[in-house]
Every structure is written in C-alpha cells, then in structure tokens.
N, C-alpha and C positions, 0 to 999 in steps of 0.2 A: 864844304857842304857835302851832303850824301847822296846817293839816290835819287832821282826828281828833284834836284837844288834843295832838299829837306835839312834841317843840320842834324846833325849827326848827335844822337844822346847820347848812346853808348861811347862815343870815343872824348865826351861831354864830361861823361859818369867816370872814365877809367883818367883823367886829366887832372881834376877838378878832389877827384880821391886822390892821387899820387900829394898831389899840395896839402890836400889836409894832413897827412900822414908828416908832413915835415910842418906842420903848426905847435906839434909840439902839447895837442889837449885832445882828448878825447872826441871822436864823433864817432859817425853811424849813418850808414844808410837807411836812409825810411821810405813811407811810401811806394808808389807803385813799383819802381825798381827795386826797392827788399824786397818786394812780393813777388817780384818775377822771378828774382836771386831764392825767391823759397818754393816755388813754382806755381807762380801766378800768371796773368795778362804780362804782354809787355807793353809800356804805356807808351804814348805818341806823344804827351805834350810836355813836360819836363821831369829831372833829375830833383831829387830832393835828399837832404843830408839834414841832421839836426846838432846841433853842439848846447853844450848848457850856454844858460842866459849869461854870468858873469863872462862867459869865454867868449862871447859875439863880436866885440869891436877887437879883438887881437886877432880873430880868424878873420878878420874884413881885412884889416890892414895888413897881416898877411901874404891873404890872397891876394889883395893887391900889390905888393910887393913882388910878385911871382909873376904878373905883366896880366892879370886876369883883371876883367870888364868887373869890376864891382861897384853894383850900384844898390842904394836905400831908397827903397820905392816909398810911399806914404806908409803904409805897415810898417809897426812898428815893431813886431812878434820876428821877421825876418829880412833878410837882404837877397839880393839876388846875385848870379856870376854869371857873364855870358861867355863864351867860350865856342869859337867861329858860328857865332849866331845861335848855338843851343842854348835854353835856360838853365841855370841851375838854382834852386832854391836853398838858402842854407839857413833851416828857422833856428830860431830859438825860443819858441815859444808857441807852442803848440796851441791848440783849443785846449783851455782850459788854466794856462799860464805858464809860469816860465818852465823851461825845460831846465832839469838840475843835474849835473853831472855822475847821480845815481841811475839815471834813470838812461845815460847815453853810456854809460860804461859795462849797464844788462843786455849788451848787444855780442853777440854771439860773430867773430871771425870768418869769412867765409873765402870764399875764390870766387871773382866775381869779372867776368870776362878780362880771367888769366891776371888780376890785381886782386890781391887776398887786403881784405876791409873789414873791418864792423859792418856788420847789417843788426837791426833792429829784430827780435824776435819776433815770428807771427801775431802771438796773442797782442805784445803793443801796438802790430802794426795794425792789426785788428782794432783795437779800442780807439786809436788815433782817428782811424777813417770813421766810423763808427761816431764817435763825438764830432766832428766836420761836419755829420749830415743837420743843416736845418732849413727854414723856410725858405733862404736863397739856395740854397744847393741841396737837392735830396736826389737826385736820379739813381734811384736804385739800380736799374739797370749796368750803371757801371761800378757798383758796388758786388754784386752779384757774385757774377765770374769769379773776380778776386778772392772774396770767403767761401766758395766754393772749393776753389783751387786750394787754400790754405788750412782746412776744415779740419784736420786730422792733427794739425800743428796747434792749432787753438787751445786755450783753456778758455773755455764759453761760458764756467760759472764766473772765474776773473773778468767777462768782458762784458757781464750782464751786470756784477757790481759794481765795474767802474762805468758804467754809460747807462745809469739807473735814471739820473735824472734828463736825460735826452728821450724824447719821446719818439723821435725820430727814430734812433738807434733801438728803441723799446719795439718800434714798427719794424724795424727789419729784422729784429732777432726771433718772431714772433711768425713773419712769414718765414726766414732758414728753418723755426720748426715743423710750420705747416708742410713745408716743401721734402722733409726728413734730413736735411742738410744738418744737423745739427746729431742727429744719431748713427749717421753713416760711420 
C-alpha cells in the first residue's frame, strides 16, 4: 500500500502494463490515466487498459498466470486485476460494444511512469468518456478538467460524430462551447 494505507495505482498501472506487454496482443491505456499520460487529472479511483474483445479470455488467463488477482465481476464488457489492493480494469468492450483490435492498435506508444506502453489517443479517449455519460453517471464536474486539460489534442468534429446520438455527450459539448473550451 501507499501513502495513508491507499494502494498504489501508479505502481498498479506500471505492474499490470509490464504483464500486458508479455500477452503477447495488443492493448492500450485508456481512461483517466491516458489522460493524465496526455496531461490531464490524475485519477484516484482506478487504472484502466482496453484490449480487443476476441483477445479478453487469453489476457485473463494470462494475467492470471503471472500470479495477478483476476477476477469477472457480473459485467460482461470487462474483468478486473487487483494488484496489492489497486484496481485495474481491463475492458473490452467499451460503451458502445466490443472493442476491436483496430481500434487498440490506434494507440500511440508513450513513457509512462518510466514503462513506455500504448496509451489511447486523446480524441478516443475523449469520445469514450463522452459516451459513458448517461442517466446513472453524468457529473460533469469530473469530466470537465479532463477535456480541458486534453483540448488542444482533440479532434472535436471526430467526437461530436461519434457521441451524436448521446444527449448527454450533445450536453457537454455544447457547454465546452459555451465555456470557449472548444476554440482555445
């Protein structure tokens, strides 16, 4: 554990990447940590990674294989890895359906607390968050920051076609203009 008995993501995130890396298929960081990895928030409550749909039960067993806590929670879109009490989440199957190995391999290589990985580009990681928001989950609030932070990296007509039919998403893109977040 970390800090105040907290677990530790980051050493969650750089653990949990090393394993993926010897899977042997494609993944990707997404999520709040791509966004911090592009200079966003750094988030508090878990690590998230995506791999395509058909490659989910090889990266579980795996992961398993490597002595990592793998467990399949009722969702069926992802599984989860715990790793000395951090989460990690490893979907595959995003809002919107399965995640396809085009779409994890348009992930751009970075250095990522001194472990160079796939991270997700802003604009997916943008439409991904963006499509998550509905009637159970909207707090814009912590959506905010994030497309803030990531705004300059965006392609915003790409994230207004793909999150047309979210109203939710129609709502936030709507105040980013109001706010000039969108023409800065």
């Amino acid at each position: 554990m970390g800090v105040d008995d907290e677990p530790d993501l980051r050493e969650a995130l750089k653990t949990v990447a090393v394993a993926l890396k010897g899977a042997g298929v494609p993944f990707a960081l997404m999520g709040g940590y791509a966004a911090w990895a592009r200079g966003g928030p750094e988030p508090d409550h878990d690590v998230d990674f995506l791999v395509a749909d058909e490659d989910a039960d090889h990266v579980a067993q795996y992961l398993a294989g490597q002595d990592l806590d793998v467990v399949q929670p009722p969702e069926d879109w992802l599984f989860k890895v715990y790793c000395n009490g951090a989460m990690v989440d490893i979907i595959h199957g995003p809002v919107g359906g399965a995640a396809h190995r085009a779409e994890v391999e348009r992930a751009s290589v970075m250095d990522v607390l001194s472990v160079e990985m796939p991270v997700l580009e802003a604009t997916e990681l943008v439409v991904h968050k963006l499509n998550a928001l509905d009637e159970h989950y909207c707090d814009v609030a912590k959506v905010l920051p994030v497309l803030r932070a990531l705004r300059e990296q965006v392609d915003w007509e790409r994230v207004a076609c793909e999150t047309a039919d979210n109203d939710f998403a129609a709502m936030v893109l709507f105040l980013l203009d109001r706010l000039g977040i969108l023409r800065s």
